[in-house]
Backbone atoms as SQL, in Angstrom:
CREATE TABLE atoms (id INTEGER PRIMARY KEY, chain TEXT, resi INTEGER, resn TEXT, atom TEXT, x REAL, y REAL, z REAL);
INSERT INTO atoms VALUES
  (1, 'A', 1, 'UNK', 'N', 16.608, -21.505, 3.187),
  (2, 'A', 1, 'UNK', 'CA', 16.370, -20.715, 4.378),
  (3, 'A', 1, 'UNK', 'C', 15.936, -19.306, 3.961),
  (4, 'A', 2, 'UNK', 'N', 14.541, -18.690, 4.385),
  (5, 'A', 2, 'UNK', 'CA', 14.361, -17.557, 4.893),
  (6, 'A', 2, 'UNK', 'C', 15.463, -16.200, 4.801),
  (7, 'A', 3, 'UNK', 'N', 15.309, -15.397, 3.521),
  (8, 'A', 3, 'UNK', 'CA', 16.537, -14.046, 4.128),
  (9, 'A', 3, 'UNK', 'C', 15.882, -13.512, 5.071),
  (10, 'A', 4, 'UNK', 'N', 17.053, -13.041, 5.859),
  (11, 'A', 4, 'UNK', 'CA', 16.410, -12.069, 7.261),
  (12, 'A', 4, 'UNK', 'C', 16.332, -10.882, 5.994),
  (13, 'A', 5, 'UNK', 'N', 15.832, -9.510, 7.379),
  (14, 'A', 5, 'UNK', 'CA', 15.262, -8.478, 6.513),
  (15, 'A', 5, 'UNK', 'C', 16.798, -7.654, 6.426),
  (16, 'A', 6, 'UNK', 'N', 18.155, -8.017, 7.087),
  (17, 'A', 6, 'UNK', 'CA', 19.209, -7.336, 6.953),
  (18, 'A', 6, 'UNK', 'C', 19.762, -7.757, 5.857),
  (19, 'A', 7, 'UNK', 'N', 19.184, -8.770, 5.202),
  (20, 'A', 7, 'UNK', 'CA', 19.825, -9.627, 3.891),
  (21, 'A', 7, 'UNK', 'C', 18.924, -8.932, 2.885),
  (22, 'A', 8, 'UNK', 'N', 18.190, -7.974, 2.908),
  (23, 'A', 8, 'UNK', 'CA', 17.560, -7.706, 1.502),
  (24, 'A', 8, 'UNK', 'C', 18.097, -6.762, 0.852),
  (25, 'A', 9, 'UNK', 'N', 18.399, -6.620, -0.469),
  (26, 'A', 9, 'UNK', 'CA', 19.301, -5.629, -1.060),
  (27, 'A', 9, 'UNK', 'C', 17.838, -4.521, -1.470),
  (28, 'A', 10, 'UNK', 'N', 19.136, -3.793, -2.564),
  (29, 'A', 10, 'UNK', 'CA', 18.034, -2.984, -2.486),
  (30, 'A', 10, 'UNK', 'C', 17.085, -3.311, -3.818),
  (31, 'A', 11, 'UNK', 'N', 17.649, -4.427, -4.595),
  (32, 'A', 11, 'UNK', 'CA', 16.675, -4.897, -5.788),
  (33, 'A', 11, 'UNK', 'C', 15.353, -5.505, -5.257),
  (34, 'A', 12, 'UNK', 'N', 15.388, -5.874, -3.666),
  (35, 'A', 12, 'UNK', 'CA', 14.720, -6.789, -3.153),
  (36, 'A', 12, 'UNK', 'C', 13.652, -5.717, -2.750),
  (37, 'A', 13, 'UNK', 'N', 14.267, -4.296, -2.237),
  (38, 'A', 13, 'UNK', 'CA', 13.319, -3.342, -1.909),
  (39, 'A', 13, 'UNK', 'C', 12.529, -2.862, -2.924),
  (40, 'A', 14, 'UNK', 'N', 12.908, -2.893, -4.341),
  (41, 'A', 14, 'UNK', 'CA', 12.104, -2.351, -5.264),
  (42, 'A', 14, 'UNK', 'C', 10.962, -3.476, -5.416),
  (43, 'A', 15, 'UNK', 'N', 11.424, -4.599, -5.735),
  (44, 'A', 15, 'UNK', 'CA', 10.589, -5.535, -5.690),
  (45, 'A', 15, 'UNK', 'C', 8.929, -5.269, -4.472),
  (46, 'A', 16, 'UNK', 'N', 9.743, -4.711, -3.624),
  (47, 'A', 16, 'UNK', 'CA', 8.825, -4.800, -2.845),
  (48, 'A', 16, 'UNK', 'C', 7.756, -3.698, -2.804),
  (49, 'A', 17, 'UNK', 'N', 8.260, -2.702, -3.316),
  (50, 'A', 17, 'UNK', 'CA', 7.667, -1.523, -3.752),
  (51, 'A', 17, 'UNK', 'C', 6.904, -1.353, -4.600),
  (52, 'A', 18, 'UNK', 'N', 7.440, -2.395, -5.779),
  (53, 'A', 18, 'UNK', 'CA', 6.175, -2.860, -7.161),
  (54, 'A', 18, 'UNK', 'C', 5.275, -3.382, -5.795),
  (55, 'A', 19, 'UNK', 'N', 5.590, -4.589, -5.589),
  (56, 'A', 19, 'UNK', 'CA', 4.251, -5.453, -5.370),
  (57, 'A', 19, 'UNK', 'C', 3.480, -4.848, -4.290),
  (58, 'A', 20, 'UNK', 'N', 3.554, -3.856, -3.585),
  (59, 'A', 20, 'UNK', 'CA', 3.360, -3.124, -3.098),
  (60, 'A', 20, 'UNK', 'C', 1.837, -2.018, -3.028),
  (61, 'A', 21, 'UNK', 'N', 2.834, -1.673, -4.424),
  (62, 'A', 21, 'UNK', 'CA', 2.113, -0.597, -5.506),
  (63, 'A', 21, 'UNK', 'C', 0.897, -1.167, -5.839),
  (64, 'A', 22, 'UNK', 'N', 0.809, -2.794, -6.170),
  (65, 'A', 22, 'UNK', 'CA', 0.444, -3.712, -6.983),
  (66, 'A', 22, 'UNK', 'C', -0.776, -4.339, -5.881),
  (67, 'A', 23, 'UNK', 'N', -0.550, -3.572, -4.818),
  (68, 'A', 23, 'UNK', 'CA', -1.523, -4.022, -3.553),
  (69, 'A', 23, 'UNK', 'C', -1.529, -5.417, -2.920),
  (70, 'A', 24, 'UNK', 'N', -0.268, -5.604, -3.535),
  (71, 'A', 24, 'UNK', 'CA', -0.271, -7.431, -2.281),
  (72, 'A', 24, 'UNK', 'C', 0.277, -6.752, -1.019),
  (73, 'A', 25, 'UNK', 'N', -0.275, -8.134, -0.599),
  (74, 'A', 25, 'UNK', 'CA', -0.088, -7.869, 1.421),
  (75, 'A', 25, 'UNK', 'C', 1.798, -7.680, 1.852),
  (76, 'A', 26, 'UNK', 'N', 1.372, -7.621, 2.940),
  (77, 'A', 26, 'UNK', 'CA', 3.184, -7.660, 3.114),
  (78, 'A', 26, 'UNK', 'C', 3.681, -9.379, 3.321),
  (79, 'A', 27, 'UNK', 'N', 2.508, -10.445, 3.273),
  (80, 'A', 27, 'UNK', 'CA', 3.044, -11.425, 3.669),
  (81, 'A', 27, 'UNK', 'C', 3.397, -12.077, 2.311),
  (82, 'A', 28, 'UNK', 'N', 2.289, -11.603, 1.452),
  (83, 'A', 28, 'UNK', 'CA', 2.765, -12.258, -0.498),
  (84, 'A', 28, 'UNK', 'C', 4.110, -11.457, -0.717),
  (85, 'A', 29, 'UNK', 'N', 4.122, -10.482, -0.315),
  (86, 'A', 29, 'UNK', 'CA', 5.550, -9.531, -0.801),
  (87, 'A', 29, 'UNK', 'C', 6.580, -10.981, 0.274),
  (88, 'A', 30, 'UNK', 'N', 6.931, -10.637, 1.002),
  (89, 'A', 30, 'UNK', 'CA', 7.607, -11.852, 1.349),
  (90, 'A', 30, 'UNK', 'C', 8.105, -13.019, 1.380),
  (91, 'A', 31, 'UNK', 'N', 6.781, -13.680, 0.771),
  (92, 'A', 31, 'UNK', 'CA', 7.032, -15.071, 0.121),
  (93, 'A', 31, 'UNK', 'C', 7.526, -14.798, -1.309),
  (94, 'A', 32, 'UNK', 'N', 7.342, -13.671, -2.118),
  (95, 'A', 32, 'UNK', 'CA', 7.611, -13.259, -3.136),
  (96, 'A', 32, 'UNK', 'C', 9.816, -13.031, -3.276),
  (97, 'A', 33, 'UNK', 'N', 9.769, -12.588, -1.928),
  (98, 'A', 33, 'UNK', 'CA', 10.708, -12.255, -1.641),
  (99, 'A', 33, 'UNK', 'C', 11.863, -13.105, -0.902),
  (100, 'A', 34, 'UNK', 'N', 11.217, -14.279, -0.467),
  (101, 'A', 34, 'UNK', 'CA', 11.894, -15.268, 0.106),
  (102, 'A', 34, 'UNK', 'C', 12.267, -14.653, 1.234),
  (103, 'A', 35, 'UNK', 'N', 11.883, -13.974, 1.764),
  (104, 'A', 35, 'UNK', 'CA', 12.288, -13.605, 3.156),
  (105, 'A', 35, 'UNK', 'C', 11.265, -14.166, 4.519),
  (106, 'A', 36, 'UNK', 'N', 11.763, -13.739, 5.357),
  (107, 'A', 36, 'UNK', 'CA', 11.024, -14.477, 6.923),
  (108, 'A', 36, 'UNK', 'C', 9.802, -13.702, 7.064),
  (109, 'A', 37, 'UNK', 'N', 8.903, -14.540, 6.359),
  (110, 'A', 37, 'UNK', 'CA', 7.304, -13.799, 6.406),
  (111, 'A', 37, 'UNK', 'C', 6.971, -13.291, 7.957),
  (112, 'A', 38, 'UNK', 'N', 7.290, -13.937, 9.091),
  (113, 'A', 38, 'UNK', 'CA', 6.626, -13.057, 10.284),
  (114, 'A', 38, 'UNK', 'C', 7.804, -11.613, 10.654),
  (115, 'A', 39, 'UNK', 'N', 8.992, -11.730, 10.426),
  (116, 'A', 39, 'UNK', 'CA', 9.607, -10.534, 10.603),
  (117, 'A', 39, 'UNK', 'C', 9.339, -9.422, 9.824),
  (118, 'A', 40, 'UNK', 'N', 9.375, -10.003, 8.469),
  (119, 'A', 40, 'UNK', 'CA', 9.151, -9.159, 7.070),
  (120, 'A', 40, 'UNK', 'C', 7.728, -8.620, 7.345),
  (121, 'A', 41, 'UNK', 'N', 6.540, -9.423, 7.510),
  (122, 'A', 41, 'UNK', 'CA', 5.094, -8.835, 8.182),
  (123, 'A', 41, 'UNK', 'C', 5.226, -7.749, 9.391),
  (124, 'A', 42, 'UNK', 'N', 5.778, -8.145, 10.620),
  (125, 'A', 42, 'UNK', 'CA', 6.003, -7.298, 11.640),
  (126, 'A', 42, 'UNK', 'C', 6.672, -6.496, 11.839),
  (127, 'A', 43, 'UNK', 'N', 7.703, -5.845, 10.713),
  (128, 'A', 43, 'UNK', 'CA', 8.221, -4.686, 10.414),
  (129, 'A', 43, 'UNK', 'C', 7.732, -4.323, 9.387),
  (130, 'A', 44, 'UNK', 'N', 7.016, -4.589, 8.857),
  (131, 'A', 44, 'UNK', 'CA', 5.805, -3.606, 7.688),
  (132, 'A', 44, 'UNK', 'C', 4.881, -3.143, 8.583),
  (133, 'A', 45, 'UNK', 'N', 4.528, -3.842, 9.688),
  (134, 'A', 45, 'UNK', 'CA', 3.376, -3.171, 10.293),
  (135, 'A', 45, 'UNK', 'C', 4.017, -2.080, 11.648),
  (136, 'A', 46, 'UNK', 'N', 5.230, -2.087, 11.990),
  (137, 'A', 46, 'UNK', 'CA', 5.475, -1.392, 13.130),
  (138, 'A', 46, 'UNK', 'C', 6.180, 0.038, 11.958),
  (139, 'A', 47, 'UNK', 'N', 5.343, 0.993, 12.801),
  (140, 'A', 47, 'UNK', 'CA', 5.095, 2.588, 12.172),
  (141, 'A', 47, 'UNK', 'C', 6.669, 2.904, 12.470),
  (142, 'A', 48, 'UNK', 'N', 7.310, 3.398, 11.147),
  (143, 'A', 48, 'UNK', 'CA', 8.458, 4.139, 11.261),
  (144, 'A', 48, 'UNK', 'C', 9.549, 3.247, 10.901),
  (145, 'A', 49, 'UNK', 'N', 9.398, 2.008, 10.396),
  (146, 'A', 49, 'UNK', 'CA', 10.832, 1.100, 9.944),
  (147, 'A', 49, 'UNK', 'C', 10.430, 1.262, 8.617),
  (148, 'A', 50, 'UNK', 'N', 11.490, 0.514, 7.840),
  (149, 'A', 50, 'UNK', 'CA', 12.415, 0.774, 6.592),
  (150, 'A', 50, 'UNK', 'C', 11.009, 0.312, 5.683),
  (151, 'A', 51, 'UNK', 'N', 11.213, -0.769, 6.397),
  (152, 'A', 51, 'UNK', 'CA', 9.165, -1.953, 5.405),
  (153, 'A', 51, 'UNK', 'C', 8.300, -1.308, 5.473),
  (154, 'A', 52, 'UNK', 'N', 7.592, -0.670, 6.731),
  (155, 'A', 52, 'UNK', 'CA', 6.641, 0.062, 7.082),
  (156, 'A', 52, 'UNK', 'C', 6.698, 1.467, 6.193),
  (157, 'A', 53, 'UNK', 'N', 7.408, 2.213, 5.570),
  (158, 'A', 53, 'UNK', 'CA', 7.925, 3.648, 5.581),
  (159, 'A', 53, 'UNK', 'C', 8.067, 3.099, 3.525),
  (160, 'A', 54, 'UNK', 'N', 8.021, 1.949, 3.214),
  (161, 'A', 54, 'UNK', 'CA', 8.592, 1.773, 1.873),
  (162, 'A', 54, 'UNK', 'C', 7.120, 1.089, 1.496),
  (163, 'A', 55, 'UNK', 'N', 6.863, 0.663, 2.250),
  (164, 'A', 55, 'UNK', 'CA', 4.966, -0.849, 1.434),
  (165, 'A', 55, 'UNK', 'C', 4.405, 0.408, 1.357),
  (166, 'A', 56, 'UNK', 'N', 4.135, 1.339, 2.607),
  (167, 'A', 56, 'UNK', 'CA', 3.237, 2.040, 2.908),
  (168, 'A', 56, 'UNK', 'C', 2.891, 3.381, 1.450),
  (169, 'A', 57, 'UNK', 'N', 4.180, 3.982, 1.706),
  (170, 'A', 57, 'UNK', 'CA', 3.972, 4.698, 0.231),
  (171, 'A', 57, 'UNK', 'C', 4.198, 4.034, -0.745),
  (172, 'A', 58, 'UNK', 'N', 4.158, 2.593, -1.275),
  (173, 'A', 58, 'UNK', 'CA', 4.129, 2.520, -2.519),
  (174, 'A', 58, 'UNK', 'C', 2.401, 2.696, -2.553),
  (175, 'A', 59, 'UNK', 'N', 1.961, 1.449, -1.310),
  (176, 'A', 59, 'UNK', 'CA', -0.087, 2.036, -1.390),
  (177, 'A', 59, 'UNK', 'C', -0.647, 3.056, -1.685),
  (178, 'A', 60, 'UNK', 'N', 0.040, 4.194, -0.674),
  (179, 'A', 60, 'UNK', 'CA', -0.406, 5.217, -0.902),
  (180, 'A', 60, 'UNK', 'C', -0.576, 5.985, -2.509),
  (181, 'A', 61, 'UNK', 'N', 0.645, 6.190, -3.032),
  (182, 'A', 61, 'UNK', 'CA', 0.977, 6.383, -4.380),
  (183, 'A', 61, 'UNK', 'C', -0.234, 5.675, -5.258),
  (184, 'A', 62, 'UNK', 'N', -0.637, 4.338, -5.033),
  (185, 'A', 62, 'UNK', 'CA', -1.362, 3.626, -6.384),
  (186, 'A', 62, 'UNK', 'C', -2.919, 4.114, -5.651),
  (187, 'A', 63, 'UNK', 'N', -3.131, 4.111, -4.146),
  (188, 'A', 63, 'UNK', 'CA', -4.238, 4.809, -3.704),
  (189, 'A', 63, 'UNK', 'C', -4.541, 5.895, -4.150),
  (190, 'A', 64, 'UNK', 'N', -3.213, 6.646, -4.348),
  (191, 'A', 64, 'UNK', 'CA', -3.867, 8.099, -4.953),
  (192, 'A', 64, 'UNK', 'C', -4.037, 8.495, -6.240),
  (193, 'A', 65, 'UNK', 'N', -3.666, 7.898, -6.964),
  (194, 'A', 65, 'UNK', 'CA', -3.533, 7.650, -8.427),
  (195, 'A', 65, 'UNK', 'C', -4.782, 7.159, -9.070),
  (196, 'A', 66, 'UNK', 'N', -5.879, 5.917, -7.971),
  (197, 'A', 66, 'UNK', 'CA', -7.067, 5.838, -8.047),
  (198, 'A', 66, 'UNK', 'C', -7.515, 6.456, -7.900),
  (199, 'A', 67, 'UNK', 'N', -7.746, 7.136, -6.507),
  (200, 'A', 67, 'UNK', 'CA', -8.781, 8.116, -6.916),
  (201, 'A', 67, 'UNK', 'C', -8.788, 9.262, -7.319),
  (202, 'A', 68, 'UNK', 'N', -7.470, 10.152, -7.532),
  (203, 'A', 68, 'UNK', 'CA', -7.997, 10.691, -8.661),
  (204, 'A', 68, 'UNK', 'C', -8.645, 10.261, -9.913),
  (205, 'A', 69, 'UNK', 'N', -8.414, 9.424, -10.337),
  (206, 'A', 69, 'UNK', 'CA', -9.164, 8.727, -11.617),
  (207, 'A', 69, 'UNK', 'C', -10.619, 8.722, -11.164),
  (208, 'A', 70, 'UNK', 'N', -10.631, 7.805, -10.676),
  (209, 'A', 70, 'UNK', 'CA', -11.715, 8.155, -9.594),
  (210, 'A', 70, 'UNK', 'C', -13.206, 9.214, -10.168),
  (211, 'A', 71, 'UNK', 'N', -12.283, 10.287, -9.247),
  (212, 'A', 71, 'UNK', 'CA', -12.688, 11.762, -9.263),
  (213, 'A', 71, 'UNK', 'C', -13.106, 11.954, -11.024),
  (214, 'A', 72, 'UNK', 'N', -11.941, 11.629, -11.603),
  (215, 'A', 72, 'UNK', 'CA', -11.933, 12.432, -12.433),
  (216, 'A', 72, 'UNK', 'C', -13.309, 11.341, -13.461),
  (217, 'A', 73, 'UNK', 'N', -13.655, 10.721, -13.703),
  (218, 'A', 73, 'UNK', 'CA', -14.436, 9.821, -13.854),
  (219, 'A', 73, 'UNK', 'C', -15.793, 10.285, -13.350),
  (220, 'A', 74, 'UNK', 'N', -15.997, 10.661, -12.406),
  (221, 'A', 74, 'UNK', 'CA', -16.818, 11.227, -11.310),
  (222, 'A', 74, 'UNK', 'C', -17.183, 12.231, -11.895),
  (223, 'A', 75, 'UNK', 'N', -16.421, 13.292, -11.780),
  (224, 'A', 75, 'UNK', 'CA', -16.522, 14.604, -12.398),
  (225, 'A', 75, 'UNK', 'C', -17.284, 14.690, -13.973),
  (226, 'A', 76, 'UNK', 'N', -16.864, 13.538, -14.686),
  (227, 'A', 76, 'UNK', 'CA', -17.186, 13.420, -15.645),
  (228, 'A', 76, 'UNK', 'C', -19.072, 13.004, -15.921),
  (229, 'A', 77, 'UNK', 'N', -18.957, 12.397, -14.957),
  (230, 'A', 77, 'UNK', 'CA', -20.887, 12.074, -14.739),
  (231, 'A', 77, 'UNK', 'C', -21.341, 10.705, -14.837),
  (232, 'A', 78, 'UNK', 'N', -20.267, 9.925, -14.233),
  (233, 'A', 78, 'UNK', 'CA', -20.202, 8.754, -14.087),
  (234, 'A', 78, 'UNK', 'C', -20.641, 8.479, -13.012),
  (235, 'A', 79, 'UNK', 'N', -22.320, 7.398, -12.703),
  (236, 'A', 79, 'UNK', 'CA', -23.029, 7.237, -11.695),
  (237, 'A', 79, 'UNK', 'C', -22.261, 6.694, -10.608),
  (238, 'A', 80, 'UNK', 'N', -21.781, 5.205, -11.271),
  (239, 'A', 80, 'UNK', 'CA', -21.028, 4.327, -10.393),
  (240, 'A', 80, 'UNK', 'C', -19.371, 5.297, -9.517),
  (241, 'A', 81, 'UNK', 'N', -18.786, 6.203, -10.608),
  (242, 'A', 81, 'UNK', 'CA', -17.869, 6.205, -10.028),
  (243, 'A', 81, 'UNK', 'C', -17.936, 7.558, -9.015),
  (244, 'A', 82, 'UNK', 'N', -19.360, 8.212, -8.899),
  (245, 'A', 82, 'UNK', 'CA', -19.752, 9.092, -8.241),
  (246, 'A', 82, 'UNK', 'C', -20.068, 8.630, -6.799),
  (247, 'A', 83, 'UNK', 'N', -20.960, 7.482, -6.984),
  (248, 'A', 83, 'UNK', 'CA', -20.788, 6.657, -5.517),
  (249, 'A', 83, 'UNK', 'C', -19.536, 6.250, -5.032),
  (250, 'A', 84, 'UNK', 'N', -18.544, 6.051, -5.302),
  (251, 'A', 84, 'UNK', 'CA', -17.431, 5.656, -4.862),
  (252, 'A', 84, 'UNK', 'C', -16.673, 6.983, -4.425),
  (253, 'A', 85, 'UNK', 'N', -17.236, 8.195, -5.308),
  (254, 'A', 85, 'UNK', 'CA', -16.388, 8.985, -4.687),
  (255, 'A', 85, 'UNK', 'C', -17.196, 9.639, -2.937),
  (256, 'A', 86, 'UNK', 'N', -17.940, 9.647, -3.261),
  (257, 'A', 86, 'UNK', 'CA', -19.111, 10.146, -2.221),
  (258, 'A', 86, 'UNK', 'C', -18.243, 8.841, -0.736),
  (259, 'A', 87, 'UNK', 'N', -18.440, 7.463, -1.102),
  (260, 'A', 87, 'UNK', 'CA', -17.854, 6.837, -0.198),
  (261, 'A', 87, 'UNK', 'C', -16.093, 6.868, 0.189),
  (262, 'A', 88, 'UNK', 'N', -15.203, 7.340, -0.790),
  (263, 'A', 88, 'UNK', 'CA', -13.841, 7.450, -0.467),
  (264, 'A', 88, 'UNK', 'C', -14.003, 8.990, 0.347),
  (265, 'A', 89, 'UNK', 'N', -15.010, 10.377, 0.061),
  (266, 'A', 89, 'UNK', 'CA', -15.392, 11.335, 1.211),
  (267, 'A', 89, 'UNK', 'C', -15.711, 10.772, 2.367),
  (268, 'A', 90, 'UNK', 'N', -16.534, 10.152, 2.778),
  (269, 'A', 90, 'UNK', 'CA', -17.003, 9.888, 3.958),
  (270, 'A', 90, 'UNK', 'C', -15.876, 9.296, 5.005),
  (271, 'A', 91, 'UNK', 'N', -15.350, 8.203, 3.968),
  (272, 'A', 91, 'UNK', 'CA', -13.631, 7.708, 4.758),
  (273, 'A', 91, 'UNK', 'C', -12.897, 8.724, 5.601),
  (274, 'A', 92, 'UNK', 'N', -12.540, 9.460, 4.251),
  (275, 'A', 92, 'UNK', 'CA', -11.520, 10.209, 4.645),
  (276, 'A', 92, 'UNK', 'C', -11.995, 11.519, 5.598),
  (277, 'A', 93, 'UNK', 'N', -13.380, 11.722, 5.787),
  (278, 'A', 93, 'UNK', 'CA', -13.709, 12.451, 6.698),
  (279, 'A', 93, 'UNK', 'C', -13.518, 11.271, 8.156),
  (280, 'A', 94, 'UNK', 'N', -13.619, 10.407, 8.424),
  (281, 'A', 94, 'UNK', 'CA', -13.452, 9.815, 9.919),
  (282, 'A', 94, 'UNK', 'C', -12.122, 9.412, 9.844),
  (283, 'A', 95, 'UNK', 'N', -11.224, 9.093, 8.782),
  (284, 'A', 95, 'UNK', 'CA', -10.196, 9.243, 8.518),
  (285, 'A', 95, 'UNK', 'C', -9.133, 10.796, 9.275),
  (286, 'A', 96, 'UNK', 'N', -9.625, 11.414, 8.863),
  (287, 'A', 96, 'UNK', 'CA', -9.382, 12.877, 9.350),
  (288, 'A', 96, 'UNK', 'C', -9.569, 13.098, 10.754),
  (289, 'A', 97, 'UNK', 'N', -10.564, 12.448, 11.358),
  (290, 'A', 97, 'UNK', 'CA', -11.217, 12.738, 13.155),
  (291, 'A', 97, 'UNK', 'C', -10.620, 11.656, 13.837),
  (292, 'A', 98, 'UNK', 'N', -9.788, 10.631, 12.942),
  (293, 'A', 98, 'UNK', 'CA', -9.204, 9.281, 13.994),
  (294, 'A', 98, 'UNK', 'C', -7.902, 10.402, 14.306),
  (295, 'A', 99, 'UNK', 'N', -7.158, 10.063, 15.241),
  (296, 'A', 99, 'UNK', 'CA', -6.319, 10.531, 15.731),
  (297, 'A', 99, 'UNK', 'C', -5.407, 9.299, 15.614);
């Protein structure tokens, strides 16, 4: 049986934080985790719970960690990784105007 999400310790949260980091979805983190993939999914996606507030910055963290590299790659005079940065700008400019 399925752990609910009140059954996950907190080894289960790190776990989830690697794979996270590691850019799997919240539903592989789950099955990873043996927990109830549609609860475990639908509290990763509702803004402000424990899943949502823990997947989210581990992404963020390995998101930002790219592109600085990224950048810094970029900076360096790297064609390819100059287009990518030009396109992670443009994001984060409509990124910026979504409300």
């Amino acid at each position: 049986m399925p752990k609910s999400l009140s059954e996950l310790n907190a080894e289960d949260w790190k776990i989830a934080k690697d794979l996270a980091a590691a850019l799997y979805s919240p539903k592989e983190i789950a099955v990873a985790l043996e927990a109830n993939v549609s609860d475990f999914v639908d509290a990763c996606m509702a803004e402000g719970t424990e899943c949502y507030n823990a997947i989210m910055a581990a992404r963020l963290e390995t998101e930002y960690k790219l592109r600085v590299s990224i950048i810094k790659v970029a900076n360096a005079g790297s064609v390819p990784a100059q287009s990518m940065a030009r396109e992670m700008f443009k994001e984060s400019k409509i990124k910026w105007n979504d409300k």
